[in-house]
N, C-alpha and C positions, 0 to 999 in steps of 0.2 A: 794351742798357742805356741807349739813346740816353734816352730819359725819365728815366729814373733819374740820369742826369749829368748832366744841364739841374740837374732839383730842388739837386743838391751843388752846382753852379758859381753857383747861387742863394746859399747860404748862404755863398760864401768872401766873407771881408769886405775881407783884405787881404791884401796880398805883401811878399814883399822877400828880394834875395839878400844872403846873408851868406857872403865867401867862397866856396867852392865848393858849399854847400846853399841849398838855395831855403826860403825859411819861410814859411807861410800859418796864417792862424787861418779855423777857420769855426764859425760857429751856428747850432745846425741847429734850429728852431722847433717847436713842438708840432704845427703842422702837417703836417710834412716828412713826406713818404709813407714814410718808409723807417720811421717809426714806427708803421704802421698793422699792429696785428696781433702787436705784438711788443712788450710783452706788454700788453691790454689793462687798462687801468686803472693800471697803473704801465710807463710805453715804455721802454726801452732801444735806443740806437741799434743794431743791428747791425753787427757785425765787417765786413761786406764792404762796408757805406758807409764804412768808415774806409779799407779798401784803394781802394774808387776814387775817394776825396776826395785820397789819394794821388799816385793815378795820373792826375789830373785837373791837381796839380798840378806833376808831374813834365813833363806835355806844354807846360804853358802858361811852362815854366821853358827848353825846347827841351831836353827828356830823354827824346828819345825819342818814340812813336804814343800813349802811352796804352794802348795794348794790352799787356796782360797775357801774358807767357810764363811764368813760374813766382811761384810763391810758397815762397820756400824755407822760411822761418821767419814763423808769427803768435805773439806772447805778448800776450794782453790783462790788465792790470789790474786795472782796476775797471769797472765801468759808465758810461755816460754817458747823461745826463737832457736833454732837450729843455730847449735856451735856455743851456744849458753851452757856456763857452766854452772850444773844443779850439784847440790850437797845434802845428800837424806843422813837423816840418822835415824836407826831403828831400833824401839826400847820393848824387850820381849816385859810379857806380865808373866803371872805365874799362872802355870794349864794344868794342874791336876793331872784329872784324865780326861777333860776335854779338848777345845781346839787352843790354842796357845795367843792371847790377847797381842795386838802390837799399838806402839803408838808411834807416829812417822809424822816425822819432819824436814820438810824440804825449802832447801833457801837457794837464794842466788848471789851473792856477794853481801851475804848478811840478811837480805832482803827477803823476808817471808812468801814461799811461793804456795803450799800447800801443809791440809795438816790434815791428816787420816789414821782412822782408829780402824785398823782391819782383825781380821784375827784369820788365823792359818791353821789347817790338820797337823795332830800332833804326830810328831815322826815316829818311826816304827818303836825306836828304844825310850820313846815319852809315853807310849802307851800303858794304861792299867796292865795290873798283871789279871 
């Protein structure tokens, strides 16, 4: 999905940690390929550019590879429209020596859009000795 996560890391605009969660907003353009197809003539972003805008920003937070181990729980909301701007925040749990728990939250002007319990491979210096 290396192309696919250029395009999202295109659309994050900012960061910043709060506490122990990391919070990014991104806008994702009428362009953005993750729209192409889905649905024509009126796009909705798809659910899995939300998980790895996520997990794009879970890594750039040091939470972990990026890489995807599970997805325990997705609940989406509402839809989201091209040039809408989303606000995740991502709250690492604690990974031993396993994959590193997250818990994600994403809004739109307040407005609850989605809420995902994913968990990520633990990055090389999280690992057991």
């Amino acid at each position: 999905m290396s192309g696919l996560d250029g395009e999202i890391r295109a659309c994050l605009r900012e960061t910043a940690r709060e506490g122990g969660a990391v919070r990014g907003r991104f806008i994702f353009p009428s362009g953005f390929v993750g729209f192409r197809g889905h649905f024509d003539g009126q796009p909705v972003l798809p659910g899995v550019c939300m998980i790895r805008a996520a997990l794009i920003l879970a890594e750039a937070a040091g939470c972990g590879t990026g890489e995807l181990s599970e997805i325990a729980s997705a609940k989406w909301y509402r839809p989201v429209s091209a040039g809408e701007v989303l606000d995740f925040s991502v709250e690492p749990g604690p990974n031993g020596a396993g994959p590193t728990p997250l818990r994600v939250r994403v809004t739109l002007a307040g407005e609850r859009v989605a809420d995902l319990r994913l968990a990520v491979s633990a990055s090389a210096g999280d690992a057991a000795p």
